[in-house]
N, C-alpha and C positions, 0 to 999 in steps of 0.2 A: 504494500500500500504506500503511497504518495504522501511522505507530508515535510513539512519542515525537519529539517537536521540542525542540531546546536541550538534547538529556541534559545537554552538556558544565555549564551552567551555572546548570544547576538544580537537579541531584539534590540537591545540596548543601543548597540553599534548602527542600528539601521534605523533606527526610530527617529530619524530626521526627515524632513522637505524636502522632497523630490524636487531638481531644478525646474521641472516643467510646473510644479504647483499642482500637479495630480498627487495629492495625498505624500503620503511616507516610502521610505524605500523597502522597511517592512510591510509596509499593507500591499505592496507592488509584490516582494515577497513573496505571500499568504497567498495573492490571487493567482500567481502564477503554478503556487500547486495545488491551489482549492481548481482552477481550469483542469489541471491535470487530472488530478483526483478524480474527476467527477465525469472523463470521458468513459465511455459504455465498454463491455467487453470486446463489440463490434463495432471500435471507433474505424477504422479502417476503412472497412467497406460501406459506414454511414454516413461517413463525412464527406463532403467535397475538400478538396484541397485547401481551399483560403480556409474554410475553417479549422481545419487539420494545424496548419500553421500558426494558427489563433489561439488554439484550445493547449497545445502543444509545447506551445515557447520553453517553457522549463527543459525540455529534451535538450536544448542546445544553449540556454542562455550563461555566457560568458560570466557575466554578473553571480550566477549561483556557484559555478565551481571556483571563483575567486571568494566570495564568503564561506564554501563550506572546507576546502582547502586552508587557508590561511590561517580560517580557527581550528582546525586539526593541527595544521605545523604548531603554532601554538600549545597545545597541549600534550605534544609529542618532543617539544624543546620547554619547558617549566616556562612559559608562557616568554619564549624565548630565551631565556640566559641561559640556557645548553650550548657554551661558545663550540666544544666539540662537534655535534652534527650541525650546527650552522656553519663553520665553518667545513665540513665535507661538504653542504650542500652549495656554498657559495663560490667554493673553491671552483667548482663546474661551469659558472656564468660568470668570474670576471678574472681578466688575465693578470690583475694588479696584487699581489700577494697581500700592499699594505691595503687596497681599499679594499680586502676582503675581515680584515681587520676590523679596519673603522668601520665596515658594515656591523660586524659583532658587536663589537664597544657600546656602536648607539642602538638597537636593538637592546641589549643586555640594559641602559640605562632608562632607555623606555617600556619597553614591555608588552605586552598584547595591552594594556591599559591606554598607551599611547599609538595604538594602531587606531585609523580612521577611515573607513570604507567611504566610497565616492566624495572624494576630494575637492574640491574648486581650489586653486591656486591662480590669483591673478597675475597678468601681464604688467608691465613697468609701463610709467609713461611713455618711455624710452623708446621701448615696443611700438607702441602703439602709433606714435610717432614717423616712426623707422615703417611703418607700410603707411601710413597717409600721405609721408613723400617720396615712394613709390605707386603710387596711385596711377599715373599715366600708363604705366607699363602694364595694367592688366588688360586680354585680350578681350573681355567682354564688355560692348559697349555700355551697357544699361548698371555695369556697376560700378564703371569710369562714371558714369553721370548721377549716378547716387552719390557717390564720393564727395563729385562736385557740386552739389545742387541739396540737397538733402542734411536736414540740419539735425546734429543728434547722433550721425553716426558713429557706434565706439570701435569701427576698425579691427576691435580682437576682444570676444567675450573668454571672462575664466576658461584656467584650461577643466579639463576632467581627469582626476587620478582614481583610479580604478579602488584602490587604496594610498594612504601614505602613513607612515610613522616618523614621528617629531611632533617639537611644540608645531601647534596649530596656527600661531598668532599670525608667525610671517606670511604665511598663505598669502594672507592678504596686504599686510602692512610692510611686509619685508624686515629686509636685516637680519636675518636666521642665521646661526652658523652652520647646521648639518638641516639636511632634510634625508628622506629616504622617498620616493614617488615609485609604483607598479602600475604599471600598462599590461592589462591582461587577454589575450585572446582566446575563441577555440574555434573557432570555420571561419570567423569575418579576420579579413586586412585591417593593416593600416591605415588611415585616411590619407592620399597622396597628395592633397593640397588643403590650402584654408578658402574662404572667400576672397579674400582681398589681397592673398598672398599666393600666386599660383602654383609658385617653385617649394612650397613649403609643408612637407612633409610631418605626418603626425608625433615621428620621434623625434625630430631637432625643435618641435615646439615645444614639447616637454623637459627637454634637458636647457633649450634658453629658457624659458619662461622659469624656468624650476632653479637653474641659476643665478633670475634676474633676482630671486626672493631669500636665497640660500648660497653662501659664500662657498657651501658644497654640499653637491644634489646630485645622489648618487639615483640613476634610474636603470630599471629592472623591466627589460619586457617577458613575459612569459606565456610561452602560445604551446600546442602541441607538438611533440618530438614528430610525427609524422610529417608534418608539411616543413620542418626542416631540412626532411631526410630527402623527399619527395621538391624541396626547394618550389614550392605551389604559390608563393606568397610574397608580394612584393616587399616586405620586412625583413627577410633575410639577407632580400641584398644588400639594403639599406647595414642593417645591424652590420652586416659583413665587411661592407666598405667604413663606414665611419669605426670600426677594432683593427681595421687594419692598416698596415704601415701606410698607407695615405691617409687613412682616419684623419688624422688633424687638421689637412688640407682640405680634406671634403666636412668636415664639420665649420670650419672658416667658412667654406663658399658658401655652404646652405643654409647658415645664421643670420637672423635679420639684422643683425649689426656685427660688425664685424669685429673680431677677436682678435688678438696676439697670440702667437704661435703658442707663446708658456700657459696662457690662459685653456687653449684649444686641447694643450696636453694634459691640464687638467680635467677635462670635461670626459676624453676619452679614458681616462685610468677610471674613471665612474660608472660607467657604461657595462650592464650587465644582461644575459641571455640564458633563462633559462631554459627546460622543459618542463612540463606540468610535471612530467613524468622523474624528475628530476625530486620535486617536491615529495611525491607519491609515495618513494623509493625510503624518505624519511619518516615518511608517517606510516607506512605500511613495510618495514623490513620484511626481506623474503615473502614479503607477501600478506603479514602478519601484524596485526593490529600495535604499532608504536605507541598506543597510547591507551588511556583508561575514561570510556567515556562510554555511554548506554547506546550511544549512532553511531558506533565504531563498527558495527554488522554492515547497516544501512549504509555510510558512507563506504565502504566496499563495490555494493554492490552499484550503487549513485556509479562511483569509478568506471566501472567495470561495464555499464551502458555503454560510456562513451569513449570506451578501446584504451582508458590511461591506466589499467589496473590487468 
């Protein structure tokens, strides 16, 4: 049967305003597996497709294996300060030995207390700025002429972190010293541009925007090992070239202002890739429940739908 996993230690985490103003990200939650829940034994052959995909979402929504995941890692690392398997697990996604480190260090100091499920982290004036006088240069006429004609336009709404751990405050006001931000995937891409910025790719938005707020913003995407292996997905390449020895020169050029080489080296030694499976592997050694929790069965088989178990 369908139902919530982790109520105990999540509602909490989710019981905020959904950016759209539709309710909470727990009530979003709750509907997506009261929908499930509640299709017939012969959802198949009764359904049409659009409502198949309607009734359904939960089968694939990104959003739910990044909540029920995260608070398993959680409880399978003493709500992170296990530096031991965080550091096997980090060791995996980032080639910097020390920012694997300072990964641990501010995890260990924060805690699953200071983990925060869908993030908003704003842009800098600077930002914003930096694409309003690039404005000419987009190819679409009707949003050169909103630019120019259209009063009110803010050029770059908040980004969205799937999660992030650190204080909260800079989010928005800036001056952080560490941040942590997660981009999470499982069938969708990357987004390959913004509106008003057409060359600008959804990872170099997170890691400037994430550095304009945090003197260092370590960012983690995490998608399924399949479409790594398979190379299905425009993110790899992306990941691939900015960790590799041109990284720092392809992270300069697709920045919307532009960096210093020492700056750029910083950004890349931050830059981390995992697989779900990666996570999995922690929470379920050999296969086998890492942790002690009554949806430790359930989250198995949650896995195990979707090919990460």
């Amino acid at each position: 049967m369908t139902r919530v996993l982790f109520a105990d230690i999540l509602q909490t985490k989710l019981d905020i305003a959904k950016v759209d103003g539709q309710g909470t990200y727990w009530s979003q939650l709750q509907n997506l597996v009261a929908n499930h829940a509640a299709c017939s034994f012969d959802w198949v052959a009764r359904y049409d497709t659009k409502r198949i995909r309607r009734e359904r979402q939960y089968d694939k929504s990104e959003q739910v294996i990044t909540y029920y995941l995260l608070a398993a890692l959680s409880l399978a690392t003493d709500q992170f300060r296990d530096a031991e398997k965080l550091r096997t697990l980090f060791a995996r996604g980032f080639s910097s030995a020390g920012s694997v480190e300072e990964i641990i260090g501010h995890l260990g100091k924060h805690g699953w207390a200071g983990l925060r499920y869908e993030a908003l982290i704003c842009p800098t004036e600077d930002h914003r700025k930096a694409i309003q006088g690039n404005v000419a240069s987009i190819p679409i006429s009707y949003l050169r002429d909103i630019t120019q004609n259209k009063l009110g336009v803010r050029f770059e709404s908040p980004t969205h972190l799937d999660a992030f751990v650190g204080d909260p405050l800079p989010l928005i006001k800036g001056g952080g010293d560490v941040g942590l931000g997660f981009e999470a995937k499982f069938t969708s891409d990357i987004d390959s541009h913004t509106t008003y910025s057409p060359h600008r790719n959804q990872i170099i938005r997170n890691i400037e925007v994430g550095h304009g707020r945090f003197a260092k913003f370590f960012f983690i995407l995490i998608t399924p090992r399949v479409f790594l292996e398979r190379r299905s997905r425009f993110y790899v390449y992306k990941m691939e070239e900015y960790r590799s020895a041109k990284g720092v020169e392809a992270l300069r050029r697709d920045s919307l202002i532009a960096q210093s080489h020492d700056i750029a080296i910083g950004w890349q030694k931050r830059i981390g890739f995992l697989a779900w499976e990666d996570i999995v592997e922690i929470v379920y050694p050999r296969g086998l429940p890492g942790f002690d929790h009554e949806d430790a069965a359930d989250l198995s088989e949650f896995l195990r739908q979707r090919g990460l178990l």
